[in-house]
N, C-alpha and C positions, 0 to 999 in steps of 0.2 A: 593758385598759390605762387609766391615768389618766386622767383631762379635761387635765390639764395637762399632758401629755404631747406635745399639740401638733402642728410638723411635722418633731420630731426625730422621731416615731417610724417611718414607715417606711425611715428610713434606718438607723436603729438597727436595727430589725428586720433589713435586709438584710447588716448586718453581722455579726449575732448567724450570722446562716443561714452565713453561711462558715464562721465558726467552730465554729459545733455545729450541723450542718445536720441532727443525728436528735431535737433538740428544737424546743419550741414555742417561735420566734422570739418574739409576741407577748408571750409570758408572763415569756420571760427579757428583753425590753424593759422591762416594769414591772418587774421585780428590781431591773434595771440603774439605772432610774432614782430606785426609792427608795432604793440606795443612793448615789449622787451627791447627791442631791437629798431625805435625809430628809424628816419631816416640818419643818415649820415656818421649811426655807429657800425663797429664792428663785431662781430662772430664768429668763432672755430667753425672749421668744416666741419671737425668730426668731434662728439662728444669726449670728453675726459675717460680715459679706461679706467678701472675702476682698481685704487692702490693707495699705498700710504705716503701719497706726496704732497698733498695739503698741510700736513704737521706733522712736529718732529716734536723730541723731548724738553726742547728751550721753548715753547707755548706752555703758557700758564695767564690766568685771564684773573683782572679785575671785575666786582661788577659794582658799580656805582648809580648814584643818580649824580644828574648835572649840578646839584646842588649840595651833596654832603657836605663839602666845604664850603663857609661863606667865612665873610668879613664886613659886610656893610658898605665898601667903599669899590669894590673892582665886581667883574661880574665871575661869577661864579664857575662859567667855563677857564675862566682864564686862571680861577685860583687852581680849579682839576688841574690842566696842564700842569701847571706848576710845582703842582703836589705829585704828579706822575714822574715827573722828570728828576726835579728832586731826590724826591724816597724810592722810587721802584724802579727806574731807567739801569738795565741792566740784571734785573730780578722776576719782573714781569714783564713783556711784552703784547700782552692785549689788553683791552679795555670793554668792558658791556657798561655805556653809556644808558640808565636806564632812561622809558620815553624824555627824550628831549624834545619833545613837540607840544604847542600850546594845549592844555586842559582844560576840566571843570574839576573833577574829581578823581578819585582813585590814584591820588599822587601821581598822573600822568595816564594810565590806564584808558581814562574817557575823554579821549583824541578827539580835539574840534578842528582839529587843521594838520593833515600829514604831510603835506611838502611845507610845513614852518619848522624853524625852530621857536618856543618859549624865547622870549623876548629877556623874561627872567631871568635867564640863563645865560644866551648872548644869541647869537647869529651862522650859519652855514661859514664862516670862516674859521671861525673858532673850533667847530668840528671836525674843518680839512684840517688846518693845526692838528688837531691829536691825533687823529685819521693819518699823518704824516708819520708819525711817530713810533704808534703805536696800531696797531691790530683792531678793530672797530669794530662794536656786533651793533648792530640798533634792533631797536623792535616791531615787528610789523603788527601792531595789533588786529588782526584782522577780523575777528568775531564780531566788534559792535563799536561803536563811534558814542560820541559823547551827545544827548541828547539835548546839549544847546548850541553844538557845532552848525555850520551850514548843510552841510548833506541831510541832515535830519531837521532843518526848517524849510528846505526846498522841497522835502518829502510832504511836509503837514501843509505847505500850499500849491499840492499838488503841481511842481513843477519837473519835467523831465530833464535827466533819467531818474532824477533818484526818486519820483513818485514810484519807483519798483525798487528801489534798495535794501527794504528792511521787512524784516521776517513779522509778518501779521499771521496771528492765530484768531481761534475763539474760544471762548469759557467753555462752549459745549465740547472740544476735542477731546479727544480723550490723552490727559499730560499727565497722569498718573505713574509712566512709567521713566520718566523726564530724569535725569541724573545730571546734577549742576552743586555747586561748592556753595550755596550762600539758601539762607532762611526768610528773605523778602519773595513775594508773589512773582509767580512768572512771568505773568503779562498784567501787561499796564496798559488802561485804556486813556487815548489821547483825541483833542480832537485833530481835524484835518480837514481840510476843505471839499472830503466826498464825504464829511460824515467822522462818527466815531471810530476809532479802528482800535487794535489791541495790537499792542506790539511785545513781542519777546525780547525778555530780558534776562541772560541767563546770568549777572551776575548782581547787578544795578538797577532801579530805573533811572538811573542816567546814563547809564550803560545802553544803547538800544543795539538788538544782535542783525546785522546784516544780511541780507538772502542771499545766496551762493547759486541758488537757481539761476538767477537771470545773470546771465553772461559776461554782464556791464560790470557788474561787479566784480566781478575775479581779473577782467580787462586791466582797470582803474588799479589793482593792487599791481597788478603787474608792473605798471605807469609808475606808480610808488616805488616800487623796488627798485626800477633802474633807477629813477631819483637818487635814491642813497646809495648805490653801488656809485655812479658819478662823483660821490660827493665824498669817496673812500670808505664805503662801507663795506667788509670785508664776511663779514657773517652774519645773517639773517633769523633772527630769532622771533620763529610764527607762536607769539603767544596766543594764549588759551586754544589752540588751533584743533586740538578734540571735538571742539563743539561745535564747529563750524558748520557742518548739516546739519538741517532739524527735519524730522517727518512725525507729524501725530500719530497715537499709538507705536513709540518705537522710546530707548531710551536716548535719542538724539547727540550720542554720544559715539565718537571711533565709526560713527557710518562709512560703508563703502566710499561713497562720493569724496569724504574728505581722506583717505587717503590717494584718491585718484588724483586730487589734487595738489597733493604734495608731488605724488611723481611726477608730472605738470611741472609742479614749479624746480623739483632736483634737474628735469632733462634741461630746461632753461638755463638755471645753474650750470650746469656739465658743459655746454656750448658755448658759457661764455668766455670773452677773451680774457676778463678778468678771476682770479680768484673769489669765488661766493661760496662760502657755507651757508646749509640750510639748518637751521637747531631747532630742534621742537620742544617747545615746552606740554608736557603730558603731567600735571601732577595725580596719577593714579598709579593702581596695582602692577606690580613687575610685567605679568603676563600681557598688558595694555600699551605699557609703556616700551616694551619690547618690539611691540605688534609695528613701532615707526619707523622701525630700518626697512618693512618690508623685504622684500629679497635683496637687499645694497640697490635700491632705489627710490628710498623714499628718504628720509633726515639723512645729511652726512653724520647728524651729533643728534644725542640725546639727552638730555639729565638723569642723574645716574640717582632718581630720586629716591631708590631705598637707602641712600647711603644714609643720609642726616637723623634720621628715627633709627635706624641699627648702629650708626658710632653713638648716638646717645647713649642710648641703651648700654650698652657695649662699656661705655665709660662710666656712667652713673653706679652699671650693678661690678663691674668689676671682673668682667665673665663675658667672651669670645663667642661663647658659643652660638649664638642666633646670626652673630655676623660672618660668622666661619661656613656655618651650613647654607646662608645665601651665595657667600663667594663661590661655595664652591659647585652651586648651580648657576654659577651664572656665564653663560655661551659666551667667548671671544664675541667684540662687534664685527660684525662682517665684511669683506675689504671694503675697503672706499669709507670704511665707517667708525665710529668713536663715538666712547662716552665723554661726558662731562662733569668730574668727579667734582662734590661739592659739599659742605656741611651746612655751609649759612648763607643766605640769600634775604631780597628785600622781603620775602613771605615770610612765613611763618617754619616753623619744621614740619611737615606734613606728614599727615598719621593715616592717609588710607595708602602710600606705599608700603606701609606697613602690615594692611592686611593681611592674614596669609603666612608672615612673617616671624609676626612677633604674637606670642600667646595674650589672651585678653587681660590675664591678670597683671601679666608683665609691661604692656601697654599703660594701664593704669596707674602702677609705679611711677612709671617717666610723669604721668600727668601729674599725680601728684608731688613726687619734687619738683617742677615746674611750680607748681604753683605754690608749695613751701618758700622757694628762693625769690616769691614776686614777682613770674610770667604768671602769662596769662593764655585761655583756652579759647580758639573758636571752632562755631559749630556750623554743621551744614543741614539741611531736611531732607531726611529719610523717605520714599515712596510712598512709605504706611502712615509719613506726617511725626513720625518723630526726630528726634535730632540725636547726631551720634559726632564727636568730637572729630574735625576737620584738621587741624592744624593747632600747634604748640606758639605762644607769641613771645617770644626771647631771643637776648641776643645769646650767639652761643659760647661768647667769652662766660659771660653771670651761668648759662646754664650749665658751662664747667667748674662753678665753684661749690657743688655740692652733688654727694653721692647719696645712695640706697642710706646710707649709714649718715650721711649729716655733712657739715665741714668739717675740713680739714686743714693741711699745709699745704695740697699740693693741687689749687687751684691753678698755674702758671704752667707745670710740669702736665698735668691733665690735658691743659687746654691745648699746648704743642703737640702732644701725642696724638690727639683727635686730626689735627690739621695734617699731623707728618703721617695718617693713614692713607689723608687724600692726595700725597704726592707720591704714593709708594704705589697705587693701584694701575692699572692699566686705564688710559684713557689721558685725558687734559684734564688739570686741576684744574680750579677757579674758587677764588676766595672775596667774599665777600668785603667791602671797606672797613665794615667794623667790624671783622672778625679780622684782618692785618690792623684796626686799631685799638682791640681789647677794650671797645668799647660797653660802659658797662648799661641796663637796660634805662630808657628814658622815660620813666613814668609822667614826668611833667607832659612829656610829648603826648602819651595819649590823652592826660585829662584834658590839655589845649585842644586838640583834633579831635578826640573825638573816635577813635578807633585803635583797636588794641595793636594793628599794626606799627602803628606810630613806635610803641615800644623799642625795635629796633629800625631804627630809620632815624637818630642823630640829625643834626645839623651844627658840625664842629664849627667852633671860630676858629680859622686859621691862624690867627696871635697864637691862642691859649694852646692848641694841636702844634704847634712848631716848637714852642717853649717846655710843652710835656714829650714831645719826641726827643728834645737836644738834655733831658735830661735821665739819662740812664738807668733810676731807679723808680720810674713810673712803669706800670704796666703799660701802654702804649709803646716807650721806647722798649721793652723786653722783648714784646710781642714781633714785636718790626724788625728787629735785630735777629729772633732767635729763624723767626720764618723768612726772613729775608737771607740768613747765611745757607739755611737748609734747600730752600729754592735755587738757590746759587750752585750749589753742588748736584744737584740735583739735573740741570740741564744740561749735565756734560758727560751723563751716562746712558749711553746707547741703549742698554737694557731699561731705562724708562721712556724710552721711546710710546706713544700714546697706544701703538699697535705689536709692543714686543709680549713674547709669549709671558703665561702667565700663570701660574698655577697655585690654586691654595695647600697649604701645608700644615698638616697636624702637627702641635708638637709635645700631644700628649697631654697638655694643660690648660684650661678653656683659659687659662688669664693672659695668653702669649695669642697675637692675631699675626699668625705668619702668613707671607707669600713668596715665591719665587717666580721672578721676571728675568729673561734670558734675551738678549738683543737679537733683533731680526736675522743678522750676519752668525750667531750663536757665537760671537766671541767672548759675550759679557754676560755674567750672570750674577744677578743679587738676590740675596734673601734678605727679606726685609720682616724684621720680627717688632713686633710693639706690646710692648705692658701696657695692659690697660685697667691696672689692679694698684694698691697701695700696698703690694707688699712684692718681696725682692722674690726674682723667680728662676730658680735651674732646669736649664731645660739642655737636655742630651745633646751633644755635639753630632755623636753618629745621626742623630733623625736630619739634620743637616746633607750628609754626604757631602759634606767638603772635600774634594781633591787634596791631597798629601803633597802630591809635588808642587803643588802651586801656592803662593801665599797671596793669604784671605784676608781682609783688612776690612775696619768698622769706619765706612766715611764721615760717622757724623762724631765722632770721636779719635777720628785719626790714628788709630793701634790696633797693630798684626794681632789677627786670631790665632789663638796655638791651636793646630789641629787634631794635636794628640793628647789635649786635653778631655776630658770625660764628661765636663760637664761648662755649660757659659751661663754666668749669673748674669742677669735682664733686671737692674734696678726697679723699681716702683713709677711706671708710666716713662721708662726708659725705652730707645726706639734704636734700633740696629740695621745700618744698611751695610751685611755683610757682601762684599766685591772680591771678584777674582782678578779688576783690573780696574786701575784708577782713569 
């Protein structure tokens, strides 16, 4: 092993040993490490201790694709910047560029080339551009590569290494107990120059899923990942990265090995000289989804996926209560670690975080006003071969424009509340492009594509989005205005710091979703109360405990609370961030 190698290495080592316990741990250490760590870069002696000095309360994340804005005449990274700088410079300081590297399908997904960028797009310069500017997550797809990329035509002619890259099965296995998000066949037979083979495809068949067994492979991402840490990438977001192990007769899903390998890639992380988040995307059940902080060694961040199916819900019936009884099970992240609070994303709103959650009948509600208002449903295949609803397809501006009860006036007023939940909770918001642009659903988009995701996935002209932002009485400009004032105020309160304490709070009326968050220092504390109902709501002052001597003040409306008042009226989808210090 290296001199420099240090005291990652018998931890390195021990992790290597779980996941390939019939090789030499030591040897594949030095692998590992000259792959993160080439020649000619540098490394911490000693790993990062584990604390909340990665992010403070001024982090709040975009997530885009490289392309939501176009114009036909400049390239598309260049209108992002412009639009970043512009409208959010000062409001937002991160950005999740979603895959900016050349595809087939899956809007970027089925990666034919990881050290590119999409040419569509623009080039590695334009990246350090935002990367300069702004907080940078990219995505490491690492589950499966695109089945007309290189790595998977070197495989079908049998060329090394990647004639061992990709995960082959047989019909005769036993995949019965196989847990994957989509209703197309597992494995796809292709030919190859030793013959037929069957490869797994856990989401695609143009998706083909990579083997994690052979060493090469996990090498190779590692290669990738300094790649983009070089190139200013600041956070690493290992999509689909659940499925990453596969073993016949097993559900292939959260195996031992792939968490072994997060820890793997968190101690790499921790050593480096640069700032790296690890984020894991897990769209499943809380218990699962939990399961990636490991003991504050596996994700610094996770998605905070039951959020988006509980503020539905939550908003749609008018009634706290399924999201009040999650909050208030749900553990502080553990040091070194964070959620990722969110409502809308390029997917869908996902309905198996909801398992568990939310009652089957109540579940059915949300699908069906979904589908009153013009979203749309997809499904996934059940073990027994049937199918049970995967994900809701809407933007979540439109799915705020109707409740249990129908429309209303207070499409606008709803749709802020839902958003001002996710800047109130413990963890780093992140907000979706077209949910900072009220964007409403795009059905053209899927009948052109061809997939119900298309729905929310826009592609604004930046003429027409510049001229609906500078005018006041679009929803676009309201939306940007009312969440860009509320983010603004928001980063300069210690008690929203991503790791300040946090506690849920009854306040006697399912239509009131209180919390209170206290700063690290305990000098600041807010309660943060939301209506999430159409009707005006009193709720006791005492349940509060407001201090007397001190004066209590509402920051998103700027006026002293009386504290010897007996009661505070909470308007109709009205949000309170009551403070003891501005």
């Amino acid at each position: 092993m290296k001199e420099h190698a240090g005291s990652i290495g018998p931890k390195l080592s021990g992790f290597l040993k779980q996941i390939y316990p019939e090789l030499d741990g030591d040897i594949l250490s030095s692998m590992v490490i000259e792959a993160f760590w080439p020649e000619g870069t540098v490394r911490r002696k000693r790993g990062r201790v584990p604390g909340n000095t990665l992010w403070t309360q001024k982090d709040a994340l975009l997530i885009t694709y490289g392309n939501s804005i176009i114009d036909g005449a400049h390239k598309p990274l260049d209108l992002l910047s412009d639009f970043l700088e512009t409208y959010l410079e000062g409001t937002l300081n991160a950005v999740h560029i979603l895959p900016f590297f050349p595809y087939t399908s899956d809007d970027g997904f089925a990666v034919s080339d990881f050290r590119a960028v999409n040419p569509q797009l623009g080039d590695w310069p334009d990246i350090n551009r935002i990367a300069s500017e702004f907080m940078l997550m990219s995505d490491l797809v690492l589950n499966h590569v695109s089945s007309q990329g290189s790595w998977f035509n070197a495989y079908r002619q049998g060329q090394a290494p990647y004639d061992k890259f990709f995960f082959e099965a047989s019909p005769e296995d036993d995949l019965r107990d196989v847990v994957r998000p989509r209703t197309t066949p597992l494995l796809q037979e292709v030919d190859t120059s030793m013959g037929p083979r069957h490869v797994w495809c856990t989401f695609s068949h143009d998706q083909i899923d990579l083997d994690f067994r052979n060493p090469e492979v996990l090498l190779e991402f590692l290669r990738i990942i300094r790649l983009h840490v070089d190139n200013g990438v600041q956070i690493i977001r290992l999509d689909a990265v659940a499925f990453l192990w596969k073993e016949a007769g097993t559900p292939s899903i959260h195996l031992p090995q792939t968490h072994a390998v997060i820890k793997l890639m968190r101690l790499l992380c921790d050593f480096a000289t640069e700032k790296v988040i690890l984020l894991t995307e897990t769209n499943v059940p809380k218990a699962e989804n939990l399961s990636y902080f490991g003991k504050g060694d596996e994700a610094h961040a996770i998605y905070n996926f039951p959020l988006p199916p509980l503020i539905l819900h939550a908003m749609m019936s008018g009634n706290a209560e399924f999201l009040r009884r999650w909050q208030r099970a749900m553990p502080p992240a553990p040091m070194g670690c964070a959620y990722l609070n969110f409502t809308a994303s390029h997917d869908g709103i996902g309905m198996r975080p909801a398992e568990g959650l939310l009652p089957e009948h109540e579940k059915q509600r949300v699908i069906d006003t979904v589908t009153d208002l013009g979203g749309l449903v997809s499904m996934r295949t059940l073990p027994d071969g049937s199918e049970s609803p995967y994900e809701l397809n809407t933007t979540f501006y439109d799915a705020m424009s109707r409740t249990f009860k129908g429309t209303d006036s207070y499409h606008h007023a709803r749709f802020i509340c839902s958003q001002t939940i996710v800047m109130s909770l413990e963890g780093i918001p992140a907000f979706y492009i077209h949910a900072m642009l009220a964007t409403p659903n795009d059905h053209d988009g899927v009948e052109y594509r061809g997939m119900n995701r298309a729905i929310n996935r826009h592609r604004w002209d930046y003429p027409v989005l510049r001229d609906r932002l500078a005018d006041p009485s679009t929803d676009q400009a309201r939306v940007m205005s009312d969440l860009s004032m509320r983010l603004q105020i928001r980063k300069k309160q210690a008690a929203f710091h991503p790791n300040a304490t946090q506690f849920t709070v009854n306040m006697g009326d399912d239509r009131i979703f209180g919390i209170w968050r206290q700063s690290l220092d305990r000098g600041q504390s807010i309660f943060a109360l939301h209506n999430v109902s159409d009707a005006a709501v009193k709720v006791s002052a005492a349940d509060l405990n407001l201090i007397e001597d001190q004066v209590w003040t509402d920051l998103l409306s700027d006026t002293v609370i009386d504290t010897t008042a007996p009661e505070i009226t909470v308007a109709p989808y009205q949000c309170l961030w009551i403070t003891n210090r501005n």
